[in-house]
mmCIF file as gemmi writes it, N, C-alpha and C atoms, coordinates in Angstrom:
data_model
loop_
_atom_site.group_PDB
_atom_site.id
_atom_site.type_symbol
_atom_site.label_atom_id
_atom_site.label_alt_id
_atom_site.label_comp_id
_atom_site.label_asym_id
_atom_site.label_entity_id
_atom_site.label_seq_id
_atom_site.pdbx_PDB_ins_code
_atom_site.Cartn_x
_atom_site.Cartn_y
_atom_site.Cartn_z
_atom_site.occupancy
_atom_site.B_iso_or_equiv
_atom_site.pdbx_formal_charge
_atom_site.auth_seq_id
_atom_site.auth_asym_id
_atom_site.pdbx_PDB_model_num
ATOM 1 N N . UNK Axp A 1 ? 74.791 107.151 88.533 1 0 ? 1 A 1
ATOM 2 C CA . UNK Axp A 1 ? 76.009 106.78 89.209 1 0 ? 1 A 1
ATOM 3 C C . UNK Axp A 1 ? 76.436 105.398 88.738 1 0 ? 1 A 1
ATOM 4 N N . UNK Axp A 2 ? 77.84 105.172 88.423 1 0 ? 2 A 1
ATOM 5 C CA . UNK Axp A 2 ? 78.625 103.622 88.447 1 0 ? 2 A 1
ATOM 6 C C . UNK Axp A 2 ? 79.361 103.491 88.91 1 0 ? 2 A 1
ATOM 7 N N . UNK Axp A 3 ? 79.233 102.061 89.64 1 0 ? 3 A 1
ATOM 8 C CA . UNK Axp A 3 ? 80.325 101.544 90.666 1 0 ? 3 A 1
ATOM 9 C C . UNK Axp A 3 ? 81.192 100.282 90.151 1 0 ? 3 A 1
ATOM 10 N N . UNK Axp A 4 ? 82.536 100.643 90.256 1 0 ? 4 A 1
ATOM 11 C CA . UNK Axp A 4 ? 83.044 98.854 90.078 1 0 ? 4 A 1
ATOM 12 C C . UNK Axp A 4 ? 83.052 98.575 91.47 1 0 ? 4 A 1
ATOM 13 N N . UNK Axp A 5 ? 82.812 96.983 91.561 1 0 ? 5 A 1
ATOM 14 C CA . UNK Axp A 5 ? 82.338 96.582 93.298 1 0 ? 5 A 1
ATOM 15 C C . UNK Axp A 5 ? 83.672 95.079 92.988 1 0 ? 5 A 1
ATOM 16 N N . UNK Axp A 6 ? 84.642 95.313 94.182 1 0 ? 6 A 1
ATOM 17 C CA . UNK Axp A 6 ? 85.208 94.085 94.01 1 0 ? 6 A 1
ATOM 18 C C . UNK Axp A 6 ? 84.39 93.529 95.483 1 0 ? 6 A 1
ATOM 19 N N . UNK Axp A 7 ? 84.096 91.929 95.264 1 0 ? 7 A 1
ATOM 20 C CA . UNK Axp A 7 ? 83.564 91.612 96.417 1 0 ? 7 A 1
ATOM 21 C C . UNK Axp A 7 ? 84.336 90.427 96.516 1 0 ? 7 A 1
ATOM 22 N N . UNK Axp A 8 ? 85.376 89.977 98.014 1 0 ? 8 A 1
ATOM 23 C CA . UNK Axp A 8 ? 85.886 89.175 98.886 1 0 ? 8 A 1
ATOM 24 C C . UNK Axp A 8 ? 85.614 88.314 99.747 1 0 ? 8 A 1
ATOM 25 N N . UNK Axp A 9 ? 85.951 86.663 99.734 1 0 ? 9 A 1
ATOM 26 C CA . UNK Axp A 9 ? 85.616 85.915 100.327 1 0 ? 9 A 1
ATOM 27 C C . UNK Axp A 9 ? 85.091 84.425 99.799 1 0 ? 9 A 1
ATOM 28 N N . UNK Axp A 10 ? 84.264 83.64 100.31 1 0 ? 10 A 1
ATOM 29 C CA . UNK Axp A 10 ? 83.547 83.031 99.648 1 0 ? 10 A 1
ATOM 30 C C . UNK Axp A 10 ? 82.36 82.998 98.754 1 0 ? 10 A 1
ATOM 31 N N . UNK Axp A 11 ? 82.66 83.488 97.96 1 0 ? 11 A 1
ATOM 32 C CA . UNK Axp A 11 ? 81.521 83.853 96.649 1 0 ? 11 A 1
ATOM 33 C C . UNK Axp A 11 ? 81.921 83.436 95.235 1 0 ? 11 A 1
ATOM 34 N N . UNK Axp A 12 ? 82.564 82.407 95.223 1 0 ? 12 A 1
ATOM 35 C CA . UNK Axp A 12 ? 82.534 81.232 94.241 1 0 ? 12 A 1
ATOM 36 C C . UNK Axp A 12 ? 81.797 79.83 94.555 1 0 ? 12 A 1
ATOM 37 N N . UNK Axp A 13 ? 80.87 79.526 93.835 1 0 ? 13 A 1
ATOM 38 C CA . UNK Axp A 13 ? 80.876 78.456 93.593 1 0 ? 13 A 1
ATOM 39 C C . UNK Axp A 13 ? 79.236 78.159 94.968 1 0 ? 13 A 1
ATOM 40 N N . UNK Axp A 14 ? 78.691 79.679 94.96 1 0 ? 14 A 1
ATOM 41 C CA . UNK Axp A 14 ? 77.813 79.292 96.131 1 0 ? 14 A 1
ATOM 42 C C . UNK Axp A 14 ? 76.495 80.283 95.695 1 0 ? 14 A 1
ATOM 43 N N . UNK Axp A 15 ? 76.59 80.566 94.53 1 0 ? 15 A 1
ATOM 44 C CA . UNK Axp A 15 ? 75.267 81.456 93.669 1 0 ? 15 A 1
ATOM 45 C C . UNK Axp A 15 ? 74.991 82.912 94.087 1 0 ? 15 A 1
ATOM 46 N N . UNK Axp A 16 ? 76.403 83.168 94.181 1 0 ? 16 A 1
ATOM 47 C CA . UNK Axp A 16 ? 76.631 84.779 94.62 1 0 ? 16 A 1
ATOM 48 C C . UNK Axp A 16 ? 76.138 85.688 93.294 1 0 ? 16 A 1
ATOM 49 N N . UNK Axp A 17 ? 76.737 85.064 92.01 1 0 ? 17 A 1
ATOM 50 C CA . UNK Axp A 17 ? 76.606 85.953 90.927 1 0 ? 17 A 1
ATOM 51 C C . UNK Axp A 17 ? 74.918 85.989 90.622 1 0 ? 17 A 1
ATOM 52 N N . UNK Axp A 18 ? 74.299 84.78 90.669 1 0 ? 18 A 1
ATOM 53 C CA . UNK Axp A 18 ? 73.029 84.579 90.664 1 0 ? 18 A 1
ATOM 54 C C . UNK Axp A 18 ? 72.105 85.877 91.772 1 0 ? 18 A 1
ATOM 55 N N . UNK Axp A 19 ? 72.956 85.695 92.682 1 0 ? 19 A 1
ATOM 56 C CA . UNK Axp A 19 ? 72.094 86.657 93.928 1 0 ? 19 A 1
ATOM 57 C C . UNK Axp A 19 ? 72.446 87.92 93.739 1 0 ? 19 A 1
ATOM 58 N N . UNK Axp A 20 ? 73.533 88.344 92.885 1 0 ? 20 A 1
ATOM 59 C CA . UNK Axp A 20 ? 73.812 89.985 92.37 1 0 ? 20 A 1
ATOM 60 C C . UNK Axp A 20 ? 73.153 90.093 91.348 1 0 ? 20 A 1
ATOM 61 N N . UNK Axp A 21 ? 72.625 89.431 90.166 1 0 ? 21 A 1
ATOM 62 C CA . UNK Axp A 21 ? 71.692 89.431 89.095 1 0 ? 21 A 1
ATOM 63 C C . UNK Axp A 21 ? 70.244 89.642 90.027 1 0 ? 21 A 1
ATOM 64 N N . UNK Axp A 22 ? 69.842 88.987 90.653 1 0 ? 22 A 1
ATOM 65 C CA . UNK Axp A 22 ? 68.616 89.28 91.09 1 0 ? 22 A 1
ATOM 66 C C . UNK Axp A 22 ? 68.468 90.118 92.021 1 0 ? 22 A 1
ATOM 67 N N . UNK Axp A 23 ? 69.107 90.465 92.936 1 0 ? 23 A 1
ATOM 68 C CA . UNK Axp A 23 ? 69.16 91.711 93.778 1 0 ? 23 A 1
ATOM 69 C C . UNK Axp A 23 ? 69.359 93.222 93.193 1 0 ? 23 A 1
ATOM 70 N N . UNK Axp A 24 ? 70.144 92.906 92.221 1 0 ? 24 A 1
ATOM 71 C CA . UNK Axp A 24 ? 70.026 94.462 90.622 1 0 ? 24 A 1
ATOM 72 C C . UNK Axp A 24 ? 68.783 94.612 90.228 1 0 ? 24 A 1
ATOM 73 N N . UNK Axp A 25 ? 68.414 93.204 89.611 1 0 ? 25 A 1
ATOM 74 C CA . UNK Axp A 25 ? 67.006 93.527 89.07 1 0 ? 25 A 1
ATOM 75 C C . UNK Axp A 25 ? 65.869 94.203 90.265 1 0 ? 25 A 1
ATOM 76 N N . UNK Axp A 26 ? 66.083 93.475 91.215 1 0 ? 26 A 1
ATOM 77 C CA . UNK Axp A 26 ? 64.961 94.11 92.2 1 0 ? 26 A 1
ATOM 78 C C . UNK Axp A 26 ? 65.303 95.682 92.652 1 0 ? 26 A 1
ATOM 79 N N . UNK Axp A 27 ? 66.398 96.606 92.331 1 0 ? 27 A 1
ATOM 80 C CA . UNK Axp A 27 ? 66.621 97.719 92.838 1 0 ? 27 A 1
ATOM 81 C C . UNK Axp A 27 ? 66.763 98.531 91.146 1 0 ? 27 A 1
ATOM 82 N N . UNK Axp A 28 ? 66.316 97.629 90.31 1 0 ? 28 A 1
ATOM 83 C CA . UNK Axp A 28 ? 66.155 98.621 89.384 1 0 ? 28 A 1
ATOM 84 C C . UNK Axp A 28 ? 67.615 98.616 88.285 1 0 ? 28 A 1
ATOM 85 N N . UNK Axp A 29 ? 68.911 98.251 88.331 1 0 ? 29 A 1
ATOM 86 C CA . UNK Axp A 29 ? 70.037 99.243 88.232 1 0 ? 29 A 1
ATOM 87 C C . UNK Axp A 29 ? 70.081 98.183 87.332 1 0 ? 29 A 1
ATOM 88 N N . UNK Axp A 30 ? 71.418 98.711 86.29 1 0 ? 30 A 1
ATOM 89 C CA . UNK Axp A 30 ? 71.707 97.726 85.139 1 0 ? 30 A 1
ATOM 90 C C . UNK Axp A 30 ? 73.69 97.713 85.582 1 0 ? 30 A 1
ATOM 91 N N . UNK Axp A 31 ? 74.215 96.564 84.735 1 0 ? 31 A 1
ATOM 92 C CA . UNK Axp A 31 ? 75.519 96.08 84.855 1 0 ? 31 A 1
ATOM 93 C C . UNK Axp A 31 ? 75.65 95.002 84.257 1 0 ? 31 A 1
ATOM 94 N N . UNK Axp A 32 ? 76.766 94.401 85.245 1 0 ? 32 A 1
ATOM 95 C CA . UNK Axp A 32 ? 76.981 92.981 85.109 1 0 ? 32 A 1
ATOM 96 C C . UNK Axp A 32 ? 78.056 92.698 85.985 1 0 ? 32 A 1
ATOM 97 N N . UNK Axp A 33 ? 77.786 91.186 86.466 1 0 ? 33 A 1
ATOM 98 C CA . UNK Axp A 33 ? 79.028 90.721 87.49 1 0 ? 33 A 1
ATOM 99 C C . UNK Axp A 33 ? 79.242 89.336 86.984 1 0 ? 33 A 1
ATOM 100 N N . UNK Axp A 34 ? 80.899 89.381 87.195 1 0 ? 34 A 1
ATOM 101 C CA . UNK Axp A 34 ? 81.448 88.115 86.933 1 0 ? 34 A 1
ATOM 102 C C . UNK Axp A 34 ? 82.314 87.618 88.271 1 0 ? 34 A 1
ATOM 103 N N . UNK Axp A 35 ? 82.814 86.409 87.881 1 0 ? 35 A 1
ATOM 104 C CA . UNK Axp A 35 ? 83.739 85.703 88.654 1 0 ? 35 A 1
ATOM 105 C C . UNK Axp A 35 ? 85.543 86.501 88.266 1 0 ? 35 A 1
ATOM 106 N N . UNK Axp A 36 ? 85.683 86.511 89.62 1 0 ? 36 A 1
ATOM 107 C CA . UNK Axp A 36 ? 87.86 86.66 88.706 1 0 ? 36 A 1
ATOM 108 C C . UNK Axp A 36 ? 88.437 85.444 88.843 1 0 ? 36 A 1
ATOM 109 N N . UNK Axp A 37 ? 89.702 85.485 88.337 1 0 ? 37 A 1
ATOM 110 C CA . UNK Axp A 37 ? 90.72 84.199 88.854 1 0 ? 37 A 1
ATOM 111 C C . UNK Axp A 37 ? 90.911 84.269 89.546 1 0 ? 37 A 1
ATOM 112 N N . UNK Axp A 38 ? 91.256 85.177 91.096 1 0 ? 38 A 1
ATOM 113 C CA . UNK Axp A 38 ? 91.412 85.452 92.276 1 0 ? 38 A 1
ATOM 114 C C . UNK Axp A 38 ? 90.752 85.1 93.408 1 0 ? 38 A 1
ATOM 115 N N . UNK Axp A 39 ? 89.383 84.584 92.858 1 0 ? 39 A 1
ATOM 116 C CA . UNK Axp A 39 ? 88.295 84.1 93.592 1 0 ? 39 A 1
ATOM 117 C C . UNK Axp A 39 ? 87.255 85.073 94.16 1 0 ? 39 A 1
ATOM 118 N N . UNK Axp A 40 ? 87.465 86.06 93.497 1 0 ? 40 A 1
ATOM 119 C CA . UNK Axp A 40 ? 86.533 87.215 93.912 1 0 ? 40 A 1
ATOM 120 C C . UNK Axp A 40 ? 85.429 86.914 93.202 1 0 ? 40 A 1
ATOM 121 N N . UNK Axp A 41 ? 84.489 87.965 93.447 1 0 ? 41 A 1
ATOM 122 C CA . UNK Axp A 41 ? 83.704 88.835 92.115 1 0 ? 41 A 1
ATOM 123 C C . UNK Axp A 41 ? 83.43 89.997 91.998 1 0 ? 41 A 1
ATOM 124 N N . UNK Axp A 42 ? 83.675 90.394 90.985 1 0 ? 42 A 1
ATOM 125 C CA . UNK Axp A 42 ? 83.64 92.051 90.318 1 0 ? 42 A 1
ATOM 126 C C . UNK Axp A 42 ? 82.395 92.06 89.706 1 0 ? 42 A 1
ATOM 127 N N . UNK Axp A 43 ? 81.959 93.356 89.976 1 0 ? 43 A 1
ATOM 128 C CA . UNK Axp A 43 ? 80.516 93.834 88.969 1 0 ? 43 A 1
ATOM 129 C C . UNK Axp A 43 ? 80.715 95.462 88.34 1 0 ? 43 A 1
ATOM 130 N N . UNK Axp A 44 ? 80.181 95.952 87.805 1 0 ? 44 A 1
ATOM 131 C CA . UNK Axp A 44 ? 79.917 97.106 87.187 1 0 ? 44 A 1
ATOM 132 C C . UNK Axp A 44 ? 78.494 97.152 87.635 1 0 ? 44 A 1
ATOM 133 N N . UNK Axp A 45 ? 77.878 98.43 88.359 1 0 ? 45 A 1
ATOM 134 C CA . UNK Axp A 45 ? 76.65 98.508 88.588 1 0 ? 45 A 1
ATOM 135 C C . UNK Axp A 45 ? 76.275 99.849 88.619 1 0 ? 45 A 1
ATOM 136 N N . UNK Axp A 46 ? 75.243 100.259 88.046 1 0 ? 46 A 1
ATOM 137 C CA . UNK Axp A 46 ? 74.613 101.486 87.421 1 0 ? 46 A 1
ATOM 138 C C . UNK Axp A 46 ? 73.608 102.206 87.78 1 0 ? 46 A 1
ATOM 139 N N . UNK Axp A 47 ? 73.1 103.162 88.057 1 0 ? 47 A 1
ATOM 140 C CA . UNK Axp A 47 ? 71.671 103.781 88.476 1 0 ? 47 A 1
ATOM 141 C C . UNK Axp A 47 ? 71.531 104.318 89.718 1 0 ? 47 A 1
ATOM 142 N N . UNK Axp A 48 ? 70.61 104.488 89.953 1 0 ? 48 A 1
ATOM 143 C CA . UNK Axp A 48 ? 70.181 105.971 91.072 1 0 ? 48 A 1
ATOM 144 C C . UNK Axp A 48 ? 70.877 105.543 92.426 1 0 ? 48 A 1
ATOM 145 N N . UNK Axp A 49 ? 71.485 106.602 93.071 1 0 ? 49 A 1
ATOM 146 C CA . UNK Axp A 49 ? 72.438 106.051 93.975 1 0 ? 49 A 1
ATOM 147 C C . UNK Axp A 49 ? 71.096 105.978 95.507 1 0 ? 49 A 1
ATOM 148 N N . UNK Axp A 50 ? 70.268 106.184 95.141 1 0 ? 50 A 1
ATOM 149 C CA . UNK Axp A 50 ? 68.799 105.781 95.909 1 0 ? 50 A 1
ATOM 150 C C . UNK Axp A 50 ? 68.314 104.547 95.767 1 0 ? 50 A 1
ATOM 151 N N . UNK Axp A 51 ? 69.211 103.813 94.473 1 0 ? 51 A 1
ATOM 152 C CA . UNK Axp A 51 ? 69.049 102.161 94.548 1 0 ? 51 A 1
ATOM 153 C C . UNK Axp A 51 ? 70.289 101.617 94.579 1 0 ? 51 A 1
ATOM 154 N N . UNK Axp A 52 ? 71.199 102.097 94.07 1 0 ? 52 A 1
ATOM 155 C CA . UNK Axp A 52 ? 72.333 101.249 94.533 1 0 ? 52 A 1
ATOM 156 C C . UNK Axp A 52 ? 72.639 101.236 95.986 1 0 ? 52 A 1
ATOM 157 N N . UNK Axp A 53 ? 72.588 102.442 96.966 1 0 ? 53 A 1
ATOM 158 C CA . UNK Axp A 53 ? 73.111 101.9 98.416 1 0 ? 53 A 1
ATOM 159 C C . UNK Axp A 53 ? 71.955 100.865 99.011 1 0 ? 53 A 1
ATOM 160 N N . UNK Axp A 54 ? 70.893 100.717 98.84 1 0 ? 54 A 1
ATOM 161 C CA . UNK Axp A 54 ? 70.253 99.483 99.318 1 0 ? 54 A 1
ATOM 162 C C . UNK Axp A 54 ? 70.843 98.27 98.509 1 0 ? 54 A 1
ATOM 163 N N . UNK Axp A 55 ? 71.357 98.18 97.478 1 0 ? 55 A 1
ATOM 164 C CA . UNK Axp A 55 ? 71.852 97.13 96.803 1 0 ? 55 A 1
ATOM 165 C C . UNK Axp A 55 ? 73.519 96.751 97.244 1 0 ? 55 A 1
ATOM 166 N N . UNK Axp A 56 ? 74.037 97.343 97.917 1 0 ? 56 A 1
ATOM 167 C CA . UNK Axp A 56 ? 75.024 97.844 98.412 1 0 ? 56 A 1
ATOM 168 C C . UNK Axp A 56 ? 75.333 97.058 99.267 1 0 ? 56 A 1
ATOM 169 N N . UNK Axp A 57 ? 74.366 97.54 100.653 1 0 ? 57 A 1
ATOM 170 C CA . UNK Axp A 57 ? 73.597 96.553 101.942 1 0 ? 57 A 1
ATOM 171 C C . UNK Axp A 57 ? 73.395 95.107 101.615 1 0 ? 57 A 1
ATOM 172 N N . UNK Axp A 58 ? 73.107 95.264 100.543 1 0 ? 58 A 1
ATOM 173 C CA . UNK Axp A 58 ? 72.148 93.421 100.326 1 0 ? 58 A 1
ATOM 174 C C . UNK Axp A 58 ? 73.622 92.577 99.947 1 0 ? 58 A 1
ATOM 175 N N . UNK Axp A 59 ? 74.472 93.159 99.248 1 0 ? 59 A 1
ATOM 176 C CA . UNK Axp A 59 ? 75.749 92.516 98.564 1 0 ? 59 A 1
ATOM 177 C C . UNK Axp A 59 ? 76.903 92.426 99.736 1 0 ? 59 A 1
ATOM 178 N N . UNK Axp A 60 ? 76.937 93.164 100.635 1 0 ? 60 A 1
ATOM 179 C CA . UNK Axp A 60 ? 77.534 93.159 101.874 1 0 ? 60 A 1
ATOM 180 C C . UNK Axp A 60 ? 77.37 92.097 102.685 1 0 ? 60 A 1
ATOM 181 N N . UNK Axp A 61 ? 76.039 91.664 103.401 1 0 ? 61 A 1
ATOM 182 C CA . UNK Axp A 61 ? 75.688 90.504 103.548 1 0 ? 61 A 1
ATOM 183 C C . UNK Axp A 61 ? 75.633 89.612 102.727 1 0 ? 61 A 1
ATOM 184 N N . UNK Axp A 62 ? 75.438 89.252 101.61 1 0 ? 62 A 1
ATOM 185 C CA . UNK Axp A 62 ? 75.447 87.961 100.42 1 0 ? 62 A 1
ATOM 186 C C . UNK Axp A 62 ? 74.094 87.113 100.649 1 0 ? 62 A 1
ATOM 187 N N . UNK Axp A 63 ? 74.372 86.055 100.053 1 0 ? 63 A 1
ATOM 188 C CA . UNK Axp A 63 ? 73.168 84.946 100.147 1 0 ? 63 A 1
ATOM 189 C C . UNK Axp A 63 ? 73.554 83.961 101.219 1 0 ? 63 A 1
ATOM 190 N N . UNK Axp A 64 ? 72.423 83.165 101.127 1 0 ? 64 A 1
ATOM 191 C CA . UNK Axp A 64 ? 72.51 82.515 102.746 1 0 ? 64 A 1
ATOM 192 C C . UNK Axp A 64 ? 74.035 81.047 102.726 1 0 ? 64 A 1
ATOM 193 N N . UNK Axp A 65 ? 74.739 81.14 101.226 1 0 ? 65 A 1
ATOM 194 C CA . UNK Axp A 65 ? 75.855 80.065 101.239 1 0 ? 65 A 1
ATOM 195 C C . UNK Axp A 65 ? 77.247 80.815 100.826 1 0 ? 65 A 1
ATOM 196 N N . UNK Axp A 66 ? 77.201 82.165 100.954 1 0 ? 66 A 1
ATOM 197 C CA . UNK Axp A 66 ? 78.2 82.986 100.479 1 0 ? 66 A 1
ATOM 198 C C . UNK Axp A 66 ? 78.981 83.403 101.918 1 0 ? 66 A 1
ATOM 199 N N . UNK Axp A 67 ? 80.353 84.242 102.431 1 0 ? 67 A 1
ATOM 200 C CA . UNK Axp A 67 ? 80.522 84.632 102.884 1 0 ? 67 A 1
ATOM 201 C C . UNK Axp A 67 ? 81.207 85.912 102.978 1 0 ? 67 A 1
ATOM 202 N N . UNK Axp A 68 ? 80.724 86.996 102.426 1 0 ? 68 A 1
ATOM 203 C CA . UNK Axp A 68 ? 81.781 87.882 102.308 1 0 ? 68 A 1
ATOM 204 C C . UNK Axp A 68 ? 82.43 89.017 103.037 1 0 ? 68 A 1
ATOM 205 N N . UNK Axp A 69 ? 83.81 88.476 103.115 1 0 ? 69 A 1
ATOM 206 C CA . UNK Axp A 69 ? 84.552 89.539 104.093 1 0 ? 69 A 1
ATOM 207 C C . UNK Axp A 69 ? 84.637 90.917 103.251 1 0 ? 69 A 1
ATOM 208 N N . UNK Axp A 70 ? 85.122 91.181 102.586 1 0 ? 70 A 1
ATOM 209 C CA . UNK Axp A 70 ? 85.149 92.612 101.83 1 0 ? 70 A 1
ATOM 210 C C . UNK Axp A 70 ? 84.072 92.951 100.844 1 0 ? 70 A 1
ATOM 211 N N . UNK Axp A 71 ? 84.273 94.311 100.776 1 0 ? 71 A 1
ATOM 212 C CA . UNK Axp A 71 ? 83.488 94.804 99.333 1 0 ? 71 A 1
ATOM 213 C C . UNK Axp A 71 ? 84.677 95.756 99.229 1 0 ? 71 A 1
ATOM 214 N N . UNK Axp A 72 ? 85.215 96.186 97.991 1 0 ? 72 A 1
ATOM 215 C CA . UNK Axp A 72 ? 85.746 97.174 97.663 1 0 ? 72 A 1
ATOM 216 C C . UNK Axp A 72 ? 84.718 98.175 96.65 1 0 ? 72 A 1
ATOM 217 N N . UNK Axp A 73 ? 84.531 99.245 96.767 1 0 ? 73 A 1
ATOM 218 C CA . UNK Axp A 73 ? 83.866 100.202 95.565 1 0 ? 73 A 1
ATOM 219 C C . UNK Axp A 73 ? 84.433 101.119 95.053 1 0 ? 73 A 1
ATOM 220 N N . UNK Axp A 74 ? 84.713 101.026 93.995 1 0 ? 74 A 1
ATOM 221 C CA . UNK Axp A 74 ? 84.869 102.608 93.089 1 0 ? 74 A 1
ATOM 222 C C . UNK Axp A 74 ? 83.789 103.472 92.533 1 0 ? 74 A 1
ATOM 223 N N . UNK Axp A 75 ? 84.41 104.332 92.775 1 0 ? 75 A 1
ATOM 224 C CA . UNK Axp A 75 ? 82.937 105.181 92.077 1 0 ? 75 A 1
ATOM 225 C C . UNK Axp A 75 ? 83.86 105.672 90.249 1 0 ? 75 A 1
ATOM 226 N N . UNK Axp A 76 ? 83.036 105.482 89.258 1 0 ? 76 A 1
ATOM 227 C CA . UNK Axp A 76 ? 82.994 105.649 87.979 1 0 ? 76 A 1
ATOM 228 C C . UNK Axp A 76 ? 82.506 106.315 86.931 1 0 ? 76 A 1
ATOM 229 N N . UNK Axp A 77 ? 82.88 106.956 86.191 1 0 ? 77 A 1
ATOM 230 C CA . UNK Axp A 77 ? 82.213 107.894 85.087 1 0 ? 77 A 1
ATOM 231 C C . UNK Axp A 77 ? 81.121 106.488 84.445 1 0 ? 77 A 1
ATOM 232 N N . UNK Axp A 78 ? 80.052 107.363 84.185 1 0 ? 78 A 1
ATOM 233 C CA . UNK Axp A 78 ? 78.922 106.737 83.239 1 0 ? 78 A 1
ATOM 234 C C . UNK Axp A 78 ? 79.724 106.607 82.103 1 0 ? 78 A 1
ATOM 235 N N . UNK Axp A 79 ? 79.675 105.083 81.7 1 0 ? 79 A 1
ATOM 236 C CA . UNK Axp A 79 ? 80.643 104.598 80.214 1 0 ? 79 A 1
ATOM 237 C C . UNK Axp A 79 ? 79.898 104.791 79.594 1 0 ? 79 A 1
ATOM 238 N N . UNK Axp A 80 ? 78.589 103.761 79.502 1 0 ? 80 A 1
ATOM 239 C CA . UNK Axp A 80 ? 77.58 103.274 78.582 1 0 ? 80 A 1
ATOM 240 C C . UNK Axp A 80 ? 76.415 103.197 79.316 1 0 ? 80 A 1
ATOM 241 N N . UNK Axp A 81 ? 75.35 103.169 78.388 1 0 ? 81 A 1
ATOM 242 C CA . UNK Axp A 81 ? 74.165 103.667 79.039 1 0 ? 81 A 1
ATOM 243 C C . UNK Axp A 81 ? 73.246 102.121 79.024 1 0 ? 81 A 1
ATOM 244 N N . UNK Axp A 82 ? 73.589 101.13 79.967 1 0 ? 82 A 1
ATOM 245 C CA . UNK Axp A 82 ? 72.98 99.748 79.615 1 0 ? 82 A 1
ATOM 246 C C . UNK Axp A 82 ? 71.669 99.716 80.27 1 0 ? 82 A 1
ATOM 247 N N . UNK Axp A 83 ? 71.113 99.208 79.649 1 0 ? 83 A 1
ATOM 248 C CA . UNK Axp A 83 ? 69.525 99.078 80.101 1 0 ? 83 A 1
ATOM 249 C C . UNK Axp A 83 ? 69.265 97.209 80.953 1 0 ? 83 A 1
ATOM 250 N N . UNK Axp A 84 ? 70.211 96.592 81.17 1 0 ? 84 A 1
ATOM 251 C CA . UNK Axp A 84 ? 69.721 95.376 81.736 1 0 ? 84 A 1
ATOM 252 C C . UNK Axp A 84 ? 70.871 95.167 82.568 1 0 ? 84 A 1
ATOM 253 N N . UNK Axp A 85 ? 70.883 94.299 83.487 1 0 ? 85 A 1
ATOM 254 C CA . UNK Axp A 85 ? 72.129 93.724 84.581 1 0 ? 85 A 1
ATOM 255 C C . UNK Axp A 85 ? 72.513 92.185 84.005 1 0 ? 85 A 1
ATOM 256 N N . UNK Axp A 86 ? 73.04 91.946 83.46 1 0 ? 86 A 1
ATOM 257 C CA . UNK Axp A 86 ? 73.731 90.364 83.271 1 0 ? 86 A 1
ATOM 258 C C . UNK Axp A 86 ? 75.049 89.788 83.909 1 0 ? 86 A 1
ATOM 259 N N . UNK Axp A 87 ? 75.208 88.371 83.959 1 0 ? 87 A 1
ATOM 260 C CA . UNK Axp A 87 ? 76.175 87.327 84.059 1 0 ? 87 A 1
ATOM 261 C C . UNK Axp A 87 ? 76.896 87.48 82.855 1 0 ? 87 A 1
ATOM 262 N N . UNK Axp A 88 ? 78.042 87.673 82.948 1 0 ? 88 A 1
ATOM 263 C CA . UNK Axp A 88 ? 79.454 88.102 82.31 1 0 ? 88 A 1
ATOM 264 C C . UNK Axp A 88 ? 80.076 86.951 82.652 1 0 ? 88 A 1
ATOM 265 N N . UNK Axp A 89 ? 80.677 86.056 81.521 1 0 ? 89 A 1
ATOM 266 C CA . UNK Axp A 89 ? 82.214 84.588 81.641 1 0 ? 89 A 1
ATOM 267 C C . UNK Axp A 89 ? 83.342 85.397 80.76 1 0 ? 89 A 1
């Protein structure tokens, strides 16, 4: 399964992207999330939908300096078959 995830609120500038890199790695899934100009952040995120909805949960709440009011998700055709989750500029 792939999701584009727009996520809303305060999650610039407070190690949100840092806490979606390591919360991927711990559920297994590969992607990548960046910052927008909008002040969001968007990710692409990949793999067993038995690890993404716990990763799901964890990105909903954020880290302990983030605040986020929304998540938006799409669900997505498998593009590419990436084997790691990275920070995208």
């Amino acid at each position: 399964m792939r999701y584009h995830i727009v996520v809303h609120g305060s999650v610039q500038g407070v190690g949100f992207r840092q806490f979606t890199l390591q919360t991927a790695k711990k559920h297994h899934l590969s992607g990548w999330v960046r910052n927008r100009s909008d002040g969001a952040v968007e990710m692409n995120v990949q793999g067993d939908h038995f690890n993404i909805d716990p990763f799901l949960e964890e990105i909903k709440k954020g880290n302990d300096l983030s605040k986020v009011e929304d998540v938006i998700t799409t669900k997505k055709q498998n593009e590419d078959d990436e084997s790691t989750f990275k920070i995208v500029y």
